[in-house]
C-alpha positions in Angstrom: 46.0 63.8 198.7 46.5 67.6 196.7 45.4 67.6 193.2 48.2 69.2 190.8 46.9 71.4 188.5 47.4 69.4 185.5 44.6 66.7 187.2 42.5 69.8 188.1 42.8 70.4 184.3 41.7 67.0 183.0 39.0 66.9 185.3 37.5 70.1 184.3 38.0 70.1 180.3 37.3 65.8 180.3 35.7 64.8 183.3 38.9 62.4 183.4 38.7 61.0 186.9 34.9 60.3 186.2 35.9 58.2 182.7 38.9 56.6 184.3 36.6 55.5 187.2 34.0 53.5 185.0 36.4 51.8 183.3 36.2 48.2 184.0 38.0 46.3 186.9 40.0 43.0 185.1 40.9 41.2 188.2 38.4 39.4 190.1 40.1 40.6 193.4 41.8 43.3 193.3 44.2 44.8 196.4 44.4 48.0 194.7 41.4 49.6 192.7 41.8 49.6 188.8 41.8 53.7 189.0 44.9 53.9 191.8 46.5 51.7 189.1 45.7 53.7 186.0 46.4 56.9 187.8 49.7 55.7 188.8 50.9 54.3 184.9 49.3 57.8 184.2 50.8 59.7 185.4 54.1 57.6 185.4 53.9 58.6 181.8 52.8 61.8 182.3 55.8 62.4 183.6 58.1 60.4 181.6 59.0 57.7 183.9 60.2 54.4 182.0 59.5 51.7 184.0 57.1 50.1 186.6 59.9 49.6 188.6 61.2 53.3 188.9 56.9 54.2 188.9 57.1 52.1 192.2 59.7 53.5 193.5 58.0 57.1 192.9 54.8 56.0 194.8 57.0 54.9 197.1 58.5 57.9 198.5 59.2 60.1 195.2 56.8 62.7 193.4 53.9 60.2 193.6 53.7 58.8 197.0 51.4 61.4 198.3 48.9 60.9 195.2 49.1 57.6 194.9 50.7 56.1 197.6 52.8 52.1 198.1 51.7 50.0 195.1 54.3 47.5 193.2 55.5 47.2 190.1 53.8 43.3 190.6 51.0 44.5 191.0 51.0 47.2 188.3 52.1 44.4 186.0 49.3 42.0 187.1 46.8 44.5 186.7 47.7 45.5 183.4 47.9 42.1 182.3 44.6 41.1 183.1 42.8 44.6 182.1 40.8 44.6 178.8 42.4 46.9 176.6 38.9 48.0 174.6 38.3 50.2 177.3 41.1 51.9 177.9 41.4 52.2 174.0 37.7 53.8 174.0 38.5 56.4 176.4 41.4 57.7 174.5 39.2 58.0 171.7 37.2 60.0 173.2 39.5 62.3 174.6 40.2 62.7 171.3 37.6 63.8 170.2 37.2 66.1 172.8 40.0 67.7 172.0 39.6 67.7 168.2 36.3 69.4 169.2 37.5 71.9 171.4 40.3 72.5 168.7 43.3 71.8 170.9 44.8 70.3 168.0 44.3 72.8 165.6 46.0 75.9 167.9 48.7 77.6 167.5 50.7 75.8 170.5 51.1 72.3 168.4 51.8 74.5 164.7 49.4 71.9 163.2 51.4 69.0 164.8 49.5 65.9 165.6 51.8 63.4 167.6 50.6 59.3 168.1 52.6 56.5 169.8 52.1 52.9 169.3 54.0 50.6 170.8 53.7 46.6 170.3 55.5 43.7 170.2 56.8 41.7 167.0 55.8 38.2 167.8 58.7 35.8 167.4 58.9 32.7 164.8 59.3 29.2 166.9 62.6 28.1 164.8 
């Protein structure tokens, strides 16, 4: 398993392989550990794939089958499903803040730009 340097770089300025790994596990047992499936809907996003499915098929045999290796988009879902989302929310808060401290958000790369994304789902009336 090579490191790319972009997971080089969140280990060294966040320690982000150490956060990610004391996150807690949701599933009481689990076939695949709760930081193989983080890493892979990471860095699914990371790299702008849209789906679980097409993030399987990458770990399959595509750009993340030597990082992450088989895992499927079941279990991805599953594991999502059943994960707290308290935890996950803290740790982007504090990556936040490390970046706010570090002032990553005040450079001149983002021109003062802050960018969020929230996603959710509108819950549907029973008529």
């Amino acid at each position: 398993m090579t490191r790319h340097r972009f997971e080089a770089y969140l280990d060294k300025v966040f320690g982000f392989s150490g956060l990610v790994s004391s996150l807690p596990e949701g599933r009481e047992f689990p076939q695949h550990s709760w930081k193989k499936v983080f890493d892979a809907v990471f860095l699914g996003a990371a790299m702008q794939i849209p789906s679980l499915l097409q993030i399987e098929a990458e770990c399959g045999d595509g750009a993340l089958a030597k990082r992450i290796g088989p895992i499927s988009d079941d279990t991805l879902g599953y594991a999502l499903q059943r994960q707290s989302p308290e935890p996950v929310f803290a740790l982007s808060c504090e990556i936040a803040r490390r970046l706010k401290r570090n002032g990553v958000l005040h450079s001149d790369w983002s021109r003062g730009l802050v960018v969020g994304a929230v996603d959710g789902i509108e819950p549907k009336n029973g008529s």
